[in-house]
NUVEXDREN-579730 format. One line per field, with one value per residue: residue in one letter; chain; residue number from 1; x, y, z of N, C-alpha, C in turn. Coordinates in steps of 0.02 Angstrom, whole numbers, plus 50000, padded with zeros to 5 digits. Last residue first. Example, Ala and Ser with C-alpha at 12.3 -4.5 7.8 and 13.67 -1.06 7.14 Angstrom:
res	[S A]
chain	[A A]
n	[2 1]
n_east	[50642 50660]
n_north	[49888 49716]
n_up	[50354 50390]
ca_east	[50684 50615]
ca_north	[49947 49775]
ca_up	[50357 50390]
c_east	[50645 50660]
c_north	[50002 49835]
c_up	[50394 50390]
This chain:
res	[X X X X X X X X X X X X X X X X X X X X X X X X X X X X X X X X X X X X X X X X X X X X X X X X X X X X X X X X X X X X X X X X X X X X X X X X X]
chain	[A A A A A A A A A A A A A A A A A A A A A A A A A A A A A A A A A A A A A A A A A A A A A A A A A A A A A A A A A A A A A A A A A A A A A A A A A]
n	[73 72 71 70 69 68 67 66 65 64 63 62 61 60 59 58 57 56 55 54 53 52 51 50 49 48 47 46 45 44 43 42 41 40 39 38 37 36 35 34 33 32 31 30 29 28 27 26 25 24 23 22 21 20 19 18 17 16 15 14 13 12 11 10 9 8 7 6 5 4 3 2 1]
n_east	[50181 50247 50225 50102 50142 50235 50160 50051 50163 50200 50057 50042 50147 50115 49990 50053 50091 49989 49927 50018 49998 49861 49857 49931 49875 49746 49817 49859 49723 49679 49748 49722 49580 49588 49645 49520 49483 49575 49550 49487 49581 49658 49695 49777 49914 49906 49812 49897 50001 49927 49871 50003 50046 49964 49944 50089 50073 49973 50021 50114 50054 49980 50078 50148 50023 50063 50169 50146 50046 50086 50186 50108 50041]
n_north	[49823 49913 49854 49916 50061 50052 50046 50136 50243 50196 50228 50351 50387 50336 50447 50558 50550 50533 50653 50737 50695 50712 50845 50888 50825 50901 51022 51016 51006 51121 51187 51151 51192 51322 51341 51370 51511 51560 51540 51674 51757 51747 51680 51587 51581 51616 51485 51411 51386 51380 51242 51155 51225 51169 51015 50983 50989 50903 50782 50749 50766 50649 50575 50549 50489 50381 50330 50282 50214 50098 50096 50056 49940]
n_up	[51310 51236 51123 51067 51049 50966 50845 50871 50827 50714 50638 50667 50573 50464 50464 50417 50300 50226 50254 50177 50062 50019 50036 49901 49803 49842 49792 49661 49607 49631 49568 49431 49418 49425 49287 49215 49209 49114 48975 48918 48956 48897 48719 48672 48712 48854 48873 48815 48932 49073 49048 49019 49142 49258 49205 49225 49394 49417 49372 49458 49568 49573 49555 49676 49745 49678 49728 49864 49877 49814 49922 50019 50000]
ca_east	[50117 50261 50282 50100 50100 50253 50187 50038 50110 50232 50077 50010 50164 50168 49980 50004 50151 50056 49901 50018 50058 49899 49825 49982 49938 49749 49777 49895 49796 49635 49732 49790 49625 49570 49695 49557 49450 49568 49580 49433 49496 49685 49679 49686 49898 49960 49792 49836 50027 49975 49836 49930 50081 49987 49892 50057 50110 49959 49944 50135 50104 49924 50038 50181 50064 49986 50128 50203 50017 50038 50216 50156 50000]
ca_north	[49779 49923 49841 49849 50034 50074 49988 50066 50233 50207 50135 50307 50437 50339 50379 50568 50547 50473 50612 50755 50681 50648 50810 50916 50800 50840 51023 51010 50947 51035 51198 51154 51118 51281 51357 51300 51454 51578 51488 51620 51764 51713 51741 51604 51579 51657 51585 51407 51406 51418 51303 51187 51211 51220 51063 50991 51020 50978 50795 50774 50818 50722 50579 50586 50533 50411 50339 50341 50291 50144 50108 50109 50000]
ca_up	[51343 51307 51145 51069 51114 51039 50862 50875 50897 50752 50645 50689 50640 50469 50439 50485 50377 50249 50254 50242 50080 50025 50075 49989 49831 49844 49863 49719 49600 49667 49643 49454 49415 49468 49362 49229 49263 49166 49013 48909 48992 48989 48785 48656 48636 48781 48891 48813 48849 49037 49039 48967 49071 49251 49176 49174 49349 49431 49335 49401 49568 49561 49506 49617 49756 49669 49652 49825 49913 49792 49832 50023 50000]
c_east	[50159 50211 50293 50158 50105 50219 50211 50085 50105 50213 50137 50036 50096 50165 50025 50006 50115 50086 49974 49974 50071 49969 49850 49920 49973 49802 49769 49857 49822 49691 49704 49778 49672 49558 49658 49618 49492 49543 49569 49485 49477 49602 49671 49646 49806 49931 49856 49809 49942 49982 49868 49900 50018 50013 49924 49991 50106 50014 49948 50080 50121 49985 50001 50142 50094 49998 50064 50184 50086 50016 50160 50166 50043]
c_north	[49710 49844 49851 49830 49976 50058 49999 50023 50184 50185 50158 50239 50366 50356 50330 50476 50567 50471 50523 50695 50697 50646 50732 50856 50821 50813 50943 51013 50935 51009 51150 51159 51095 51217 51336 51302 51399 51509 51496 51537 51706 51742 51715 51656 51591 51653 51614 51483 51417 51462 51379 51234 51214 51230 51132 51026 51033 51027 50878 50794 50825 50763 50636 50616 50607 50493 50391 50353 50334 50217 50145 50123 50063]
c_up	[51367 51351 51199 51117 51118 51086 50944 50892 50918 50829 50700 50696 50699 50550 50476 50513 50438 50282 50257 50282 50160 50046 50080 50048 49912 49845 49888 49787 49653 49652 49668 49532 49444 49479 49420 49277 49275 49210 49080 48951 48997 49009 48872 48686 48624 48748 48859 48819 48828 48961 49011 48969 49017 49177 49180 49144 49290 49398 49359 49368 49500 49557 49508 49538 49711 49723 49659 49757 49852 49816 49823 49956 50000]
């Protein structure tokens, strides 16, 4: 489940990076009125990568727990 959290991970980082880029070149080349909105793509990308990542080492910080508690018993 670890690999997959690390993938999936890297994925909304790379999915938020790229749309930044499309949208980007997009408003140069068609105007930044009519792209405008889609930068709120880019903000769920990363909102969802900073949640999953703060989310693993919350995660991480639990099984720790667990295991400490099992050990004092």
């Amino acid at each position: 489940m670890k690999i997959y959290n690390k993938i999936m991970s890297y994925f909304w980082l790379f999915s938020a990076i790229t749309i930044f880029l499309i949208v980007t070149y997009m408003s140069f080349t068609e105007g930044f009125n009519k792209w405008a909105y889609y930068y709120v793509f880019v903000l769920t990308s990363l909102g969802v990568y900073f949640l999953k990542t703060w989310m693993m080492k919350r995660m991480d910080r639990h099984n720790e727990f667990l295991k400490e508690k099992n050990t004092i018993k």
